[in-house]
C-alpha positions as CSV (number, residue, x, y, z in Angstrom):
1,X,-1.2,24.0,-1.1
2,X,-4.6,25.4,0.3
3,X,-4.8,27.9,2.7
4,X,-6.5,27.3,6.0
5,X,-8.3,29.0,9.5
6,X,-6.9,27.3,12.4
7,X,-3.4,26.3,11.1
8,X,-0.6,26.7,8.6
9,X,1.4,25.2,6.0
10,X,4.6,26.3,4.0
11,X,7.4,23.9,2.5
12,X,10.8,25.1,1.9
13,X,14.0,23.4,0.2
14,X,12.2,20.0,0.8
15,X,10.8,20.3,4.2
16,X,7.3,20.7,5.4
17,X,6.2,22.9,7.8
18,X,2.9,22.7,9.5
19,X,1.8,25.4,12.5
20,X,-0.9,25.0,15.2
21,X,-2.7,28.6,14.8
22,X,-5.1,29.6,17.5
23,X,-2.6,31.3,19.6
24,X,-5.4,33.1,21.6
25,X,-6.6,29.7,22.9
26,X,-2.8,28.3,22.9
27,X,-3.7,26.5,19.8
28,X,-6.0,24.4,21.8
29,X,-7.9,22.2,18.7
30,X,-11.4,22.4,17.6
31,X,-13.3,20.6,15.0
32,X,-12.5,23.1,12.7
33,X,-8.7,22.3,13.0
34,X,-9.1,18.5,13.0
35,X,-10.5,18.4,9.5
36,X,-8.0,20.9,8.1
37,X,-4.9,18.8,9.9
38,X,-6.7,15.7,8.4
39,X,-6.7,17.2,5.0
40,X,-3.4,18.9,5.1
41,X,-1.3,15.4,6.6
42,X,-3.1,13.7,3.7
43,X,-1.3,16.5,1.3
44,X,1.8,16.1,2.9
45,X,1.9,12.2,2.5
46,X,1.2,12.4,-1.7
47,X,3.8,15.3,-1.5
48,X,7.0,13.3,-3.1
49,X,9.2,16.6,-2.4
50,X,8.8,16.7,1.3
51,X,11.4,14.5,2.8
52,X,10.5,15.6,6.0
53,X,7.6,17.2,8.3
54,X,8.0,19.7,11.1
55,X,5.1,20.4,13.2
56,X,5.3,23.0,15.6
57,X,3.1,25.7,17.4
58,X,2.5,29.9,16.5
59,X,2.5,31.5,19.9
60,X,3.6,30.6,23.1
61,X,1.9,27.3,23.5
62,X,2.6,23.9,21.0
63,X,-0.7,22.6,21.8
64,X,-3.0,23.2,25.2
65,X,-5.3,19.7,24.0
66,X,-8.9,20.3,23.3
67,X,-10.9,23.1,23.0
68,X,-12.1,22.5,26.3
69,X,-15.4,24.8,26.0
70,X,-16.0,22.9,21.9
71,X,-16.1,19.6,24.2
72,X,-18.7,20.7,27.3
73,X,-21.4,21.3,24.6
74,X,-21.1,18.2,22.9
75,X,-22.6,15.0,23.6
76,X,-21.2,12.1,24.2
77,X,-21.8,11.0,20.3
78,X,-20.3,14.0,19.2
79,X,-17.7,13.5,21.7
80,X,-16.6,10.4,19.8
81,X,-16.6,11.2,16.8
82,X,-14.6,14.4,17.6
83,X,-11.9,12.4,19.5
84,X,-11.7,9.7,16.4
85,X,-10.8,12.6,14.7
86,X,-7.6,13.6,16.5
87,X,-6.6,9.7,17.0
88,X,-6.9,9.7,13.3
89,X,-4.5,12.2,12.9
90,X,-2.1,11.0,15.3
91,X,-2.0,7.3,13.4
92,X,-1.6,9.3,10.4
93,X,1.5,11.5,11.9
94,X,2.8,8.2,13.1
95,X,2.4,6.3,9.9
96,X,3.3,9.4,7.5
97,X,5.7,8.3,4.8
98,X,8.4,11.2,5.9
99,X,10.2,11.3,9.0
100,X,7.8,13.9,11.6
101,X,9.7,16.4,13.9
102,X,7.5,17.8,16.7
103,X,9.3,21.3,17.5
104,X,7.6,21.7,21.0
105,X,7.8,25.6,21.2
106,X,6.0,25.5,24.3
107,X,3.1,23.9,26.4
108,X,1.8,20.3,24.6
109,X,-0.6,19.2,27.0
110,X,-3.2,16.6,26.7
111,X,-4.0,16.0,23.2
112,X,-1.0,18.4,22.0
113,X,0.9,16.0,23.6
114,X,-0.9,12.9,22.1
115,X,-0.2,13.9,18.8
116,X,3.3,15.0,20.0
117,X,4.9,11.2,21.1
118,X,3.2,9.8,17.4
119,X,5.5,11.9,16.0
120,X,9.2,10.6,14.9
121,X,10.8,12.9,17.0
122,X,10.3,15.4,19.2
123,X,13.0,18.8,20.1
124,X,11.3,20.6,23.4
125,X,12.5,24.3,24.2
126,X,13.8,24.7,27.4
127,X,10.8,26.8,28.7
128,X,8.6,24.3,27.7
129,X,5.8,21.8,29.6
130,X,4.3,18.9,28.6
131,X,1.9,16.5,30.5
132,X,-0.8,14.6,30.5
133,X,-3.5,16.2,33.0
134,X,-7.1,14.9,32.0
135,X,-7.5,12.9,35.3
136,X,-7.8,16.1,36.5
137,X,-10.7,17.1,34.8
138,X,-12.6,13.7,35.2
139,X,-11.8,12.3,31.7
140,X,-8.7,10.1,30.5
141,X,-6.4,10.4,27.3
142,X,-8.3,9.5,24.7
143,X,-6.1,9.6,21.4
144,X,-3.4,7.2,22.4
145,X,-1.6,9.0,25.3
146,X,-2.7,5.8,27.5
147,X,-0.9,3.6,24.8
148,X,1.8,5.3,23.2
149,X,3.3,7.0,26.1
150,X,4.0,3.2,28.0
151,X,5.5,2.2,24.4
152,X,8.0,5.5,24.6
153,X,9.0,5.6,28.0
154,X,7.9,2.6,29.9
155,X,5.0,1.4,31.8
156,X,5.9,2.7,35.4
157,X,7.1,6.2,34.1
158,X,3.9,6.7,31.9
159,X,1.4,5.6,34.9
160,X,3.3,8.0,37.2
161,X,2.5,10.8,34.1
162,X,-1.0,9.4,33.3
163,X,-2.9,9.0,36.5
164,X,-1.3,11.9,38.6
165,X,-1.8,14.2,35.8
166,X,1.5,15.9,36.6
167,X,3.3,18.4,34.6
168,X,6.5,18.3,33.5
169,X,9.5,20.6,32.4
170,X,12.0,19.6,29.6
171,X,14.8,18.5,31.2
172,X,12.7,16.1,33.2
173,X,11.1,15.4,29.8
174,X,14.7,14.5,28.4
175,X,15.3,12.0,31.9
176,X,12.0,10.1,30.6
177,X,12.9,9.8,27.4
178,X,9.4,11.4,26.1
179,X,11.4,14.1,24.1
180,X,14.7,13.2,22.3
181,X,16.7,17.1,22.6
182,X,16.0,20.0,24.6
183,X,17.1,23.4,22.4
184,X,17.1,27.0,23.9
185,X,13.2,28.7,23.1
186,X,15.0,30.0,19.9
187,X,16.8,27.1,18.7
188,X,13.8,25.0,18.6
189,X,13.0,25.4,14.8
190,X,16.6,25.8,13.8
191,X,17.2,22.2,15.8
192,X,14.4,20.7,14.1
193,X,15.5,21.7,11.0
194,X,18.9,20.8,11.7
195,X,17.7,17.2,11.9
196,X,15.4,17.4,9.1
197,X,18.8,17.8,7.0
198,X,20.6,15.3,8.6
199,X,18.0,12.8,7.9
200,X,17.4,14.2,4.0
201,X,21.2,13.8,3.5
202,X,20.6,10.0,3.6
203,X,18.7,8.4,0.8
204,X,15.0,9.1,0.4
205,X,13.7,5.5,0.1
206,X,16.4,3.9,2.5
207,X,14.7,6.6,4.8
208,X,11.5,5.5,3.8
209,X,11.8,2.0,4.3
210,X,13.5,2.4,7.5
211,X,10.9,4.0,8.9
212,X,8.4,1.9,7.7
213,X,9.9,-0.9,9.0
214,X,10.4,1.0,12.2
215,X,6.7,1.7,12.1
216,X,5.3,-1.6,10.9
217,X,7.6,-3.7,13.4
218,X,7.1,-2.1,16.8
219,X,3.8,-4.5,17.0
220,X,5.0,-7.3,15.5
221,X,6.7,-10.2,17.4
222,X,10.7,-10.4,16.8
223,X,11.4,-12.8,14.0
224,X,8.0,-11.5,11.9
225,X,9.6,-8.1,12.4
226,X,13.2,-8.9,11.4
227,X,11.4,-10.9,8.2
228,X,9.5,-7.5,7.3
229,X,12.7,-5.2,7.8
230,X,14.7,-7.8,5.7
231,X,12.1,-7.7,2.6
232,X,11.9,-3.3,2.7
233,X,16.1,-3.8,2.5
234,X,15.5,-5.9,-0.7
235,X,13.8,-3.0,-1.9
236,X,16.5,-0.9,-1.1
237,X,18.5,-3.0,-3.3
238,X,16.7,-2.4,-6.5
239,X,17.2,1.3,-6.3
240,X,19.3,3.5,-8.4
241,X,20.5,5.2,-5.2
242,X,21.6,2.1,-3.4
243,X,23.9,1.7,-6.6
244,X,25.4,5.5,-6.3
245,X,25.9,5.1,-2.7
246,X,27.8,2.1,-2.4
247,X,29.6,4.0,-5.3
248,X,30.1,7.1,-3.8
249,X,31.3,5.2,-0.7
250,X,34.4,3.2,-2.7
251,X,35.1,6.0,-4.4
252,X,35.6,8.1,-1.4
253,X,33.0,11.0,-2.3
254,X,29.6,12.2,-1.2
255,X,26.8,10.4,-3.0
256,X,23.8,12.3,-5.1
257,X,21.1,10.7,-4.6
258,X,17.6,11.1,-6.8
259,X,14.9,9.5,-5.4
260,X,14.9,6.4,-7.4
């Protein structure tokens, strides 16, 4: 894997970890950082060892959301094609083959928190804020917040977020239901991780088409979605490790599975 300026990447015993790292502008993003997270998710995605992704923040901060002093330079033009940029990259964090785990270390405000809630999950430490605050600087969400958020936590709870521009702490994070775990400030890789295992135990295309029917069916009306999740467990069926876990399970023993 490539190295890179504004953020890094390392994979160890089958997870993927992918840092924020401008910690003197608490990782706020930049143009810069939008191409190299567009190159590095696209990595990450043809990557058949990673079973999962963690994406966290170096520093205090996950993400502070744009580069605010990029953005007052830039012309409305530029303006959209920089923001297409980060709503790219959130479709492809929510899309992404592997399971995503957004370890909030700290702040994930605006667009740190856009790209946040299109991940799978997401583990806040207990110190940490997240919100949505750009009616308070005259602009709105513009890489999904406005759409994603109502699909997380409801409609009424995701207004009251969206157009007071209010911030809020973990725990009322956890009552929301924007985050799904809140750790101590230490235990927030070692949680993520945690779950990363938990989740790689399990079969690596059962996990796949899970969440792809997951992924694929939130949009869908009902009975198309049921039809779609009913076709990926078909595929499930063909698999050499659909045959050594129903194995393992008569046979009373932990299953190996491969991959295929």
């Amino acid at each position: 894997m490539k190295s890179y300026k504004t953020i890094e990447f390392e994979s160890k015993a089958g997870i993927g970890y992918l840092r924020f790292n401008r910690p003197a502008v608490r990782n706020a993003i930049s143009e810069e950082m939008i191409a190299e997270l567009l190159d590095v998710v696209g990595a990450v995605e043809a990557d058949d060892q990673l079973g999962v992704l963690i994406v966290t923040g170096n520093g205090k901060a996950f993400m502070a959301g744009a580069d605010i002093a990029e953005l007052k330079k830039m012309s409305p033009l530029d303006i959209l094609r920089w923001n297409d940029g980060i709503v790219r990259i959130a479709d492809r964090l929510e899309n992404l083959r592997q399971p995503v785990i957004a370890a909030i270390n700290g702040a994930a405000m605006g667009g740190g928190l856009e790209l946040a809630i299109a991940c799978t999950f997401r583990i806040i430490a207990k110190s940490a804020k997240v919100g949505l605050p750009e009616v308070k600087l005259g602009i709105i969400p513009g890489a999904g917040g406005t759409q994603r958020l109502p699909r997380l936590i409801g409609h009424s709870n995701a207004a009251e977020m969206i157009l007071t521009g209010d911030i809020v702490d973990a725990e009322k994070a956890l009552a929301l239901g924007v985050v799904n775990q809140i750790t101590a400030d230490a235990d927030v890789i070692p949680a993520a991780e945690s779950l990363a295992r938990r989740i790689m135990a399990n079969a690596p295309i059962a996990v796949e088409m899970a969440k792809n029917a997951l992924d694929v069916g939130r949009d869908l009306p009902l009975e198309q979605a049921v039809q779609y999740a009913q076709k990926n467990c078909v595929v499930c069926f063909s698999t050499a490790d659909m045959q050594e876990g129903m194995s393992a399970f008569l046979e009373k023993r932990k299953p190996d599975f491969k991959g295929n």
